[in-house]
N, C-alpha and C positions, 0 to 999 in steps of 0.2 A: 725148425730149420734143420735139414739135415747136411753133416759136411760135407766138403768132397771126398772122391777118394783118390788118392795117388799115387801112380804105380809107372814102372821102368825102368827108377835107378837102377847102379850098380858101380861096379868095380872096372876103372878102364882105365888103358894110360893112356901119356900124353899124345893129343892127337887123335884119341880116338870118336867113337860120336857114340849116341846115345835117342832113344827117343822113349819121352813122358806122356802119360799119358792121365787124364783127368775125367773123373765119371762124376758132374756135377747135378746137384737136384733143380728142379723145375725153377725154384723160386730165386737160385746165386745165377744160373743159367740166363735166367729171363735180365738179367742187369746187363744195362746198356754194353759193358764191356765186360771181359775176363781177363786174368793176367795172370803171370808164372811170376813167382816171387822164391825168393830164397835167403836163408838163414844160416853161413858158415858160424863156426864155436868162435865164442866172445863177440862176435857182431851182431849188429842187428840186421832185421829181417827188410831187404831189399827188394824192390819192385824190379823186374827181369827184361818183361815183354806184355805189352797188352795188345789187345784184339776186341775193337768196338764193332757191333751189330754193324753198323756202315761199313766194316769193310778196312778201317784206319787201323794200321798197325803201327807199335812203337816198342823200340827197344834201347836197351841201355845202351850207354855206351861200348862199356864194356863187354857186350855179346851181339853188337852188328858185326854182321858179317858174316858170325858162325852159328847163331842161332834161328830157328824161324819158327812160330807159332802159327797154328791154323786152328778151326774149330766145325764141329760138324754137329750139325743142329738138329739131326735128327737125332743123335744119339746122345743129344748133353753133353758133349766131350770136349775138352779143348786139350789139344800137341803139345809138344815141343820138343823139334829135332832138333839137336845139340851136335854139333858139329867141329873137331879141330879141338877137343874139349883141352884145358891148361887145370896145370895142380890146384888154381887160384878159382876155378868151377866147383872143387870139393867143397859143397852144404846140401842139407837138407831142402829138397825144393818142394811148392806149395802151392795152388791156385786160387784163386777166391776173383770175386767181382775186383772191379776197380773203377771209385777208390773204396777204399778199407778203413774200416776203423779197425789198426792192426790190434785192440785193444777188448774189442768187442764182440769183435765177428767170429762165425765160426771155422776154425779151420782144423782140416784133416790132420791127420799124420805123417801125410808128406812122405816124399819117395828120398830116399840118399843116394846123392850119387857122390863118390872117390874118385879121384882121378890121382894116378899114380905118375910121377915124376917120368 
Protein backbone atom coordinates (compact mmCIF):
# COMPACT_ATOMS: atom_id res chain seq x y z
CA UNK A 1 0.00 0.00 0.00
CA UNK A 2 1.29 3.08 -0.88
CA UNK A 3 0.69 6.45 1.38
CA UNK A 4 -0.69 9.58 0.41
CA UNK A 5 0.80 12.37 -0.42
CA UNK A 6 0.26 15.95 1.14
CA UNK A 7 0.82 19.05 -0.05
CA UNK A 8 -0.44 22.97 0.52
CA UNK A 9 0.40 23.95 3.98
CA UNK A 10 2.18 26.76 5.00
CA UNK A 11 2.52 29.90 6.91
CA UNK A 12 -0.58 32.18 7.24
CA UNK A 13 -2.11 34.35 9.70
CA UNK A 14 -5.02 34.76 11.42
CA UNK A 15 -7.79 34.61 9.01
CA UNK A 16 -6.30 33.68 6.42
CA UNK A 17 -7.27 30.54 4.10
CA UNK A 18 -5.34 27.87 2.62
CA UNK A 19 -6.07 24.89 0.37
CA UNK A 20 -4.75 20.88 0.79
CA UNK A 21 -4.41 18.94 -1.33
CA UNK A 22 -4.11 14.83 -1.22
CA UNK A 23 -2.75 12.46 -4.20
CA UNK A 24 -4.03 9.14 -2.78
CA UNK A 25 -3.27 5.40 -4.30
CA UNK A 26 -5.99 3.44 -5.95
CA UNK A 27 -6.49 1.13 -3.10
CA UNK A 28 -6.94 4.17 0.28
CA UNK A 29 -8.97 5.89 -2.68
CA UNK A 30 -11.38 3.09 -3.49
CA UNK A 31 -12.47 3.22 0.53
CA UNK A 32 -15.94 4.12 1.03
CA UNK A 33 -14.85 7.52 2.51
CA UNK A 34 -11.78 9.86 2.82
CA UNK A 35 -11.06 12.32 5.48
CA UNK A 36 -8.47 15.19 6.43
CA UNK A 37 -7.19 14.51 9.88
CA UNK A 38 -4.79 16.37 11.85
CA UNK A 39 -2.09 16.23 14.70
CA UNK A 40 -1.23 19.65 16.57
CA UNK A 41 2.35 19.02 19.22
CA UNK A 42 1.30 17.04 22.30
CA UNK A 43 -2.22 16.00 20.89
CA UNK A 44 -3.47 13.58 19.35
CA UNK A 45 -4.21 12.92 15.93
CA UNK A 46 -7.91 14.15 15.17
CA UNK A 47 -10.38 13.43 12.51
CA UNK A 48 -11.22 16.91 10.50
CA UNK A 49 -13.73 16.24 7.72
CA UNK A 50 -14.73 13.18 5.83
CA UNK A 51 -16.20 12.81 2.31
CA UNK A 52 -17.97 9.20 1.58
CA UNK A 53 -18.30 7.85 -2.13
CA UNK A 54 -22.28 8.98 -1.69
CA UNK A 55 -21.75 12.16 -1.52
CA UNK A 56 -22.10 12.55 2.80
CA UNK A 57 -19.91 15.08 4.06
CA UNK A 58 -18.84 15.68 7.78
CA UNK A 59 -16.95 17.86 9.79
CA UNK A 60 -15.92 18.74 13.23
CA UNK A 61 -17.02 20.94 15.02
CA UNK A 62 -14.64 22.89 15.29
CA UNK A 63 -14.09 23.67 11.43
CA UNK A 64 -17.78 23.92 10.08
CA UNK A 65 -18.14 26.70 8.57
CA UNK A 66 -14.56 27.44 7.55
CA UNK A 67 -13.58 24.39 6.11
CA UNK A 68 -14.86 22.44 3.07
CA UNK A 69 -13.50 19.11 1.59
CA UNK A 70 -14.22 17.94 -1.91
CA UNK A 71 -12.78 15.00 -3.88
CA UNK A 72 -12.02 14.26 -7.51
CA UNK A 73 -12.15 10.85 -8.69
CA UNK A 74 -10.32 11.04 -11.48
CA UNK A 75 -7.33 12.17 -10.12
CA UNK A 76 -7.26 10.13 -6.53
CA UNK A 77 -7.35 13.39 -4.80
CA UNK A 78 -9.22 14.68 -1.97
CA UNK A 79 -9.31 19.12 -0.91
CA UNK A 80 -9.42 20.87 1.62
CA UNK A 81 -10.19 24.58 1.52
CA UNK A 82 -9.31 26.12 4.87
CA UNK A 83 -10.84 29.09 5.36
CA UNK A 84 -10.82 32.02 8.23
CA UNK A 85 -7.94 29.80 9.53
CA UNK A 86 -7.34 30.55 13.74
CA UNK A 87 -3.74 30.02 15.56
CA UNK A 88 -5.67 26.80 17.11
CA UNK A 89 -5.59 25.24 13.12
CA UNK A 90 -1.65 25.19 13.51
CA UNK A 91 -0.83 20.96 13.07
CA UNK A 92 0.33 18.76 10.84
CA UNK A 93 -2.54 17.68 8.57
CA UNK A 94 -3.13 14.08 7.01
CA UNK A 95 -5.64 12.12 4.84
CA UNK A 96 -6.23 8.55 4.88
CA UNK A 97 -9.70 6.48 4.42
CA UNK A 98 -12.16 6.76 7.18
CA UNK A 99 -12.20 5.02 9.68
CA UNK A 100 -8.56 4.30 10.46
CA UNK A 101 -6.78 2.26 12.53
CA UNK A 102 -4.59 5.37 13.40
CA UNK A 103 -2.22 2.65 14.67
CA UNK A 104 -1.84 0.68 11.73
CA UNK A 105 -2.59 2.37 8.62
CA UNK A 106 -0.45 3.97 6.48
CA UNK A 107 -0.03 7.51 6.49
CA UNK A 108 2.02 10.17 4.60
CA UNK A 109 3.97 12.91 5.86
CA UNK A 110 1.43 15.26 5.94
CA UNK A 111 1.44 18.92 4.97
CA UNK A 112 2.06 21.85 8.05
CA UNK A 113 0.14 24.40 8.06
CA UNK A 114 1.10 27.66 11.01
CA UNK A 115 -1.19 30.03 11.45
CA UNK A 116 0.18 33.01 13.07
CA UNK A 117 -1.74 35.13 15.71
Amino acid sequence: QVQPVESGGGLVQAGGSLRLSCAASGSIFSSNAMGWYRQAPGKQRELVASIARGGIIKYADFVKGRFMISRDYGRNTVYLQMNNLKPEDTAVYYCNAVPVNYDTAYWGKGTLVTVSP
